[in-house]
C-alpha positions in Angstrom: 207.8 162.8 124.8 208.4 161.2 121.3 211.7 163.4 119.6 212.4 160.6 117.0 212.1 157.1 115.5 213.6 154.9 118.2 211.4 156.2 120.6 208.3 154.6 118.7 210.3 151.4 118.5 211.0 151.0 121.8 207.2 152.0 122.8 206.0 149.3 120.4 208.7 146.9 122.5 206.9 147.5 125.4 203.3 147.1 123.8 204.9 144.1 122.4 205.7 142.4 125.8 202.4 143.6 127.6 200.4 142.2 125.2 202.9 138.9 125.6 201.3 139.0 129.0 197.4 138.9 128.3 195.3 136.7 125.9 193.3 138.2 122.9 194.2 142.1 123.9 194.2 144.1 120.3 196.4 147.6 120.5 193.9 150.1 119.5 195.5 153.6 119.2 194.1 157.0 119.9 196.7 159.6 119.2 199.6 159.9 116.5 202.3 159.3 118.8 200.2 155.6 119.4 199.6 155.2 116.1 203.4 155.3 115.2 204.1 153.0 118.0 201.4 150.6 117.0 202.8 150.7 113.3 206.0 149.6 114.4 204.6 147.4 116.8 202.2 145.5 113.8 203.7 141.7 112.9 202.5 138.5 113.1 202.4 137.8 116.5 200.8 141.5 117.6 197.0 142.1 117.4 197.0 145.6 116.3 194.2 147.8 115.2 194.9 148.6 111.5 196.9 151.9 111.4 198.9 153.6 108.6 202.4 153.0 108.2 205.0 155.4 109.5 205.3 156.6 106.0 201.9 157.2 105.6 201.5 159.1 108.9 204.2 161.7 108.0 202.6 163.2 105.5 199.4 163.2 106.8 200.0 164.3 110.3 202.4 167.4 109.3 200.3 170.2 107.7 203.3 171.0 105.1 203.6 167.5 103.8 200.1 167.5 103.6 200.1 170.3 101.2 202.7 168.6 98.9 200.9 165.5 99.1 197.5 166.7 98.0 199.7 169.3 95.0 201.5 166.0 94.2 198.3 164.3 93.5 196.0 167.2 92.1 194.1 168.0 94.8 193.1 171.4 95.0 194.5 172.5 98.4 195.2 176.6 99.8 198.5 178.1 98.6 201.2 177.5 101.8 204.2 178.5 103.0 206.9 177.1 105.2 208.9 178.7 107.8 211.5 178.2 110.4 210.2 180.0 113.0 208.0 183.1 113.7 211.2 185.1 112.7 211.5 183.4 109.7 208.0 184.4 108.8 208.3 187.9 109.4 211.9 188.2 107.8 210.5 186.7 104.3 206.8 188.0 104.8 204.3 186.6 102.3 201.6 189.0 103.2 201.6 190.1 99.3 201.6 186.4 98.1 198.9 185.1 100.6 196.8 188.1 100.8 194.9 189.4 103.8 193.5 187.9 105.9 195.8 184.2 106.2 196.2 181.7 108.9 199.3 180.6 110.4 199.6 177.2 112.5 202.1 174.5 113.5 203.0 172.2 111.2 202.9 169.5 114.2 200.3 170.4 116.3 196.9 169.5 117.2 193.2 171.3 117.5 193.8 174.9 117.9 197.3 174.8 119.2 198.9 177.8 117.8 196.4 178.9 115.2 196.0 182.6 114.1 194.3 184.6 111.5 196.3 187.1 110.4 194.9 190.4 109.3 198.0 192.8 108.8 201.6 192.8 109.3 201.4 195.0 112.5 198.4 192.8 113.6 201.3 189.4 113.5 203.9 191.8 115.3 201.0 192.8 118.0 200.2 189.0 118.4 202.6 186.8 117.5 205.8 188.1 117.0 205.5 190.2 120.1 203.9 187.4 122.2 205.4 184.5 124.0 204.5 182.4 120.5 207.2 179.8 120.0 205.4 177.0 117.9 208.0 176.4 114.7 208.0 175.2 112.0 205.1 177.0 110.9 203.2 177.2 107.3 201.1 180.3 106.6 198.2 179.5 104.4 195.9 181.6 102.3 192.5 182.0 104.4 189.2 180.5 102.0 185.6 182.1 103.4 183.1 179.6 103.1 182.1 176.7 105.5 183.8 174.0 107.4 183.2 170.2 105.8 185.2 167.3 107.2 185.4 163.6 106.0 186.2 160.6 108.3 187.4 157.5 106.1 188.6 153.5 107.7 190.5 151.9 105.1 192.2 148.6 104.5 195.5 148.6 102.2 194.2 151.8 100.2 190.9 151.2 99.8 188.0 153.4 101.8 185.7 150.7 103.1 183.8 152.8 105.3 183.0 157.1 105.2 181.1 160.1 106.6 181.2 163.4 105.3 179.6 166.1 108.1 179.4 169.2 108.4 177.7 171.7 110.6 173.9 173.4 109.4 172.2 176.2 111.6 174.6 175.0 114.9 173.8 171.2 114.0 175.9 168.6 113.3 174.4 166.7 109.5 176.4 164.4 107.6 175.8 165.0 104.0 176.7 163.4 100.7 179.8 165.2 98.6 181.3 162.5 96.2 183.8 165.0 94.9 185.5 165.1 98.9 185.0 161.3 99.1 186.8 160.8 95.5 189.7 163.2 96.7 190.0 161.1 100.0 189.7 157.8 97.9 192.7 159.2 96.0 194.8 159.9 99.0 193.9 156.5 100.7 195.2 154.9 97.2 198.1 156.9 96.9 199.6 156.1 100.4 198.1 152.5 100.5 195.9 153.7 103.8 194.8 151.2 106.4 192.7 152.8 109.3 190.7 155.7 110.5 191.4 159.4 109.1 189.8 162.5 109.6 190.2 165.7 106.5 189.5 169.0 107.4 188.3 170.5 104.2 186.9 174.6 103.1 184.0 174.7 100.8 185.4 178.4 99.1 182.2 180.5 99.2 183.4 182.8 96.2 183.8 179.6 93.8 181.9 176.6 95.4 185.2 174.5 95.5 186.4 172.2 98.0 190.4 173.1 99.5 191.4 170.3 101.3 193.1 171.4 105.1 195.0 169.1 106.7 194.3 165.2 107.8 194.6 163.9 111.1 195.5 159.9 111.7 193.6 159.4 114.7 190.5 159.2 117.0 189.0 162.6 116.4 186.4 164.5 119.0 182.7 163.7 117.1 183.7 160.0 116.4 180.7 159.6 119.0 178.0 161.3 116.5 179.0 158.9 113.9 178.7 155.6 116.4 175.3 156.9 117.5 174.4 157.2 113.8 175.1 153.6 113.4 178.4 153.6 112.0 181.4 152.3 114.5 184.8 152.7 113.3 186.3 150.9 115.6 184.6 148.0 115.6 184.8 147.7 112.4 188.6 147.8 112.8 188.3 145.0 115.2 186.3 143.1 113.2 189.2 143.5 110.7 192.0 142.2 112.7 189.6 139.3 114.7 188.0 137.8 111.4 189.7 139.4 108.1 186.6 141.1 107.0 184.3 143.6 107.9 180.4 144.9 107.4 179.2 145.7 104.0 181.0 149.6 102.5 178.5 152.0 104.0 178.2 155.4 104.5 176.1 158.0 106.9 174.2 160.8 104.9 171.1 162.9 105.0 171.2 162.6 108.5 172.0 165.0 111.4 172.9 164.1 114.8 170.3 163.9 117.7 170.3 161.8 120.6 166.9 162.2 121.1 166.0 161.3 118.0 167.8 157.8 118.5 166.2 157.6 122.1 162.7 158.6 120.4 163.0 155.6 118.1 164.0 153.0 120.1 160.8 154.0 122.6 158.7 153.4 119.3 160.2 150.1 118.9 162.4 151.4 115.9 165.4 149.0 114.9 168.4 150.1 116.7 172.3 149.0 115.9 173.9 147.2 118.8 176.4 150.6 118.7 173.4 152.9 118.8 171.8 150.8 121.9 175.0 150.6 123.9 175.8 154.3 123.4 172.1 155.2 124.2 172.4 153.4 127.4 176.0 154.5 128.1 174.5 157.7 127.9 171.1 157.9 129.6 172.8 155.8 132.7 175.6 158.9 132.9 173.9 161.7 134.5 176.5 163.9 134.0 177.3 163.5 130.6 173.5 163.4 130.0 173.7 166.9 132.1 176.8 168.4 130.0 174.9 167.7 126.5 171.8 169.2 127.4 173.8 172.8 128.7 175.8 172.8 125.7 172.6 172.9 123.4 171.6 175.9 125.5 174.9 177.8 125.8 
């Protein structure tokens, strides 16, 4: 468990003198608590996969500094609160300032971890305040209706070399074009001089049409598969990064939604196929059970 600074360094000490030990190994990282370790870790004589600095990770990783981040920079965001505790909360209630319903959620914490829509103050003393619920700190922020769209951005020193913007249409998976949500991610990569992958949760506000920017997360994120078998691998190009100082031309994935038979369907017509799209296709067509486990999750 990572409670502070020194823990990272002495995590990138030992990633420092493993990698001492083999030739040509490159440090890719998965989760945060890598990612810091790997930023410390980053120097001359470590191969690292290109991460954001420790700087940059704080206020992306923690929900409330993500708010002030995106305020500080104009980026229309929902109104948030801070609090200690679920105590806290409930002491100084924002229920009138939030409105009904709003979502509370660790600051910290990751996928679903703690998340609650809250529809009433006796519905947060029924199921949180009640409840064995000890996440803290905690930000309580305004609930938007509308639809779920995320962006996933690599960049190099501030500058967004590769993106997909995705969302989900009738239970499918699409990735769509939306300059405005790539221009508000440009603007964060700029503003914290990004390098490496990150993933924005956005809200597309169904009363207004405007995009509110959720929360960022610096790290391999779950549908990073549906964008390598669309042809676009972020880390590879990461890799290529670090091995040769360059990568593949800027592109992007749009227009498109994600269908593995669709890939497997062209490369039996003799369709041109990306070395990423040929090597997940055959990952996946030689793994019965993950083959099995995609097929029952289109039918459950």
């Amino acid at each position: 468990m990572f409670s502070d600074e020194s823990d990272y360094h002495a995590t990138a000490l030992h990633l420092c003198a493993l990698q001492s030990s083999f030739e040509e190994v490159i440090l890719v990282p998965v989760d945060v608590a890598s990612v810091k370790s790997v930023a410390v870790a980053h120097g001359p004589r470590v191969l690292t996969f290109p991460v954001p600095s420790l700087d940059a990770v704080a206020q992306l990783d923690d929900k409330w500094a993500f708010f002030n981040l995106c305020t500080a920079l104009g980026i229309k965001t929902p109104r948030t609160k801070v609090f200690d505790d679920k105590y806290d909360l409930s002491r100084n209630w924002p229920g009138e300032e939030l409105k009904y319903p709003f979502v509370i959620k660790p600051t910290d914490k990751e996928g679903s971890a703690g998340f609650r829509v809250i529809t009433s103050r006796e519905h947060y003393q029924e199921t949180v305040l009640g409840q064995n619920y000890a996440f803290k700190p905690l930000v309580a922020q305004s609930f938007v209706p509308g639809h779920d769209i995320d962006i996933s951005v690599f960049g190099i020193d501030g500058r967004i070399l590769h993106h997909a913007v995705q969302t989900y249409i009738d239970g499918r998976l699409w990735f769509v074009h939306n300059s405005e949500f790539v221009h508000r991610a440009a603007t964060i990569a700029e503003a914290l001089r990004l390098s490496g992958i990150v993933h924005i949760d956005a809200r597309v506000d169904s009363r207004t049409g405007e995009l509110n920017l959720i929360e960022a997360n610096p790290r391999v994120w779950g549908s990073m598969n549906a964008l390598t078998l669309m042809g676009l691998n972020f880390i590879r190009a990461g890799l290529e990064w670090i091995l040769t100082g360059t990568t593949s031309a800027a592109r992007t994935v749009t227009d498109e939604s994600v269908s593995l038979a669709q890939v497997a369907l062209k490369a039996m017509r003799g369709g041109t196929l990306s070395d990423d799209q040929r090597l997940f296709l055959r990952h996946t067509l030689f793994d019965p059970p993950l083959l099995l486990s995609r097929l029952i999750r289109r039918r459950v």
